[in-house]
C-alpha positions in Angstrom: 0.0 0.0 0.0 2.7 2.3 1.1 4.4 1.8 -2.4 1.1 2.5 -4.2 0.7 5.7 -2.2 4.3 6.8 -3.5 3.8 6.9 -6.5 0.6 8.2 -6.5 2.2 11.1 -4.4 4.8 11.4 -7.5 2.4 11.5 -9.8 0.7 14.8 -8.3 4.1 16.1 -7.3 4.5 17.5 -11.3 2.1 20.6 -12.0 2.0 19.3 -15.7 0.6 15.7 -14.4 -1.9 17.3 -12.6 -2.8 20.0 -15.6 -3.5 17.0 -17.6 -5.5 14.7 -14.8 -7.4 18.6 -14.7 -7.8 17.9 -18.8 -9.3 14.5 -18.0 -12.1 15.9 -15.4 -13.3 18.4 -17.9 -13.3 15.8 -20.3 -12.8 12.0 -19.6 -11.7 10.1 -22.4 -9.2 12.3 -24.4 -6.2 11.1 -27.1 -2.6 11.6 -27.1 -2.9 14.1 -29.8 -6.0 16.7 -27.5 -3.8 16.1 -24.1 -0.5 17.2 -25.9 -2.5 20.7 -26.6 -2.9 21.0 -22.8 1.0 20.9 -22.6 1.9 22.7 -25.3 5.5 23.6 -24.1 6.4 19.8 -23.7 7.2 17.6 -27.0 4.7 14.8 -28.2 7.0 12.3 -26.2 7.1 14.2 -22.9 3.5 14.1 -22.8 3.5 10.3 -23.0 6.0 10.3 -20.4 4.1 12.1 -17.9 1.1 9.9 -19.2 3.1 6.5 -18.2 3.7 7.6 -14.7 0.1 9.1 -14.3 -1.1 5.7 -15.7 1.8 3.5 -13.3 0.0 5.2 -10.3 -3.3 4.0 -11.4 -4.1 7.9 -11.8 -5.5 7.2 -15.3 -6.7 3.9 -17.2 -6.3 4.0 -21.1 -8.6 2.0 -23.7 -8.1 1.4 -27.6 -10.3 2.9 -29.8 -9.4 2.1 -33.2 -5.8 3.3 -34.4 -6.2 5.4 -31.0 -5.8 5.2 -27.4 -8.1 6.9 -25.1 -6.8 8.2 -21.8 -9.2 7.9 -18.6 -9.3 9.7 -15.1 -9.1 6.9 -12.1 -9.9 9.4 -9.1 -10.0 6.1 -6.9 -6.5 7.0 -5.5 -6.8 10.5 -5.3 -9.4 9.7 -2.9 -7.8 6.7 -1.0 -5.3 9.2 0.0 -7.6 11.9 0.6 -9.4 9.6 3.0 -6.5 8.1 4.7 -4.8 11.6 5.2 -7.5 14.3 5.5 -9.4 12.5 7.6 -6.5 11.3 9.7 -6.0 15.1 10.7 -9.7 16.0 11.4 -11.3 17.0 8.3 -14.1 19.1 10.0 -11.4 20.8 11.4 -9.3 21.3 8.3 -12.6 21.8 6.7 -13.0 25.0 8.8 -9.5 26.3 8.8 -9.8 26.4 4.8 -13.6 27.7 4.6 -11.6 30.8 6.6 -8.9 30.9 4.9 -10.8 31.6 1.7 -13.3 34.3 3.6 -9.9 36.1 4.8 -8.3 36.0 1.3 -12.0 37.0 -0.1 -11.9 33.7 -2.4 -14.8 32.1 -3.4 -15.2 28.1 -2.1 -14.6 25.9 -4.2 
């Protein structure tokens, strides 16, 4: 489990990992070719390099469709750790320190 966790922690450790798992929750089931235009600094290859380790961590799950392969957000570990970690430190109370946080900052909740 603790291995699993890992990488799942590298995965979301690279701000152009999580851009593209962002690309997959606006729209699930995306090609190589429609993820590569959410990285547009990054070569064709780099984005399948961040795609491997998002998919090694379970992060996303891929299918064939015809000559292409469709990419899939897997939110199931996101939330494992989210409910192995936030709640191990007292969501309600985290909950409540953020809800003020935003009031403070005048940000709107999310």
């Amino acid at each position: 489990m603790d291995d699993e966790q890992d990488a799942v922690f590298k995965a979301l450790a690279d701000s152009s990992r999580r851009a593209l798992l962002d690309a997959l929750f606006a729209a699930d089931g995306q090609s190589l070719g429609a993820l590569c235009d959410v990285l547009p600094g990054l070569t064709r290859f780099g984005v399948m390099k961040h795609l491997g380790v998002l998919e090694q961590a379970g992060l996303i799950v891929t299918h064939k469709h015809g000559r292409s392969k469709l990419h899939y957000l897997n939110a199931v570990p996101i939330q494992e750790i989210g409910d192995r970690w936030i709640a191990k430190y007292a969501r309600p109370t985290v909950a409540a320190m953020t809800g003020l946080r935003r009031q403070l900052e005048g940000r709107p909740d999310t």
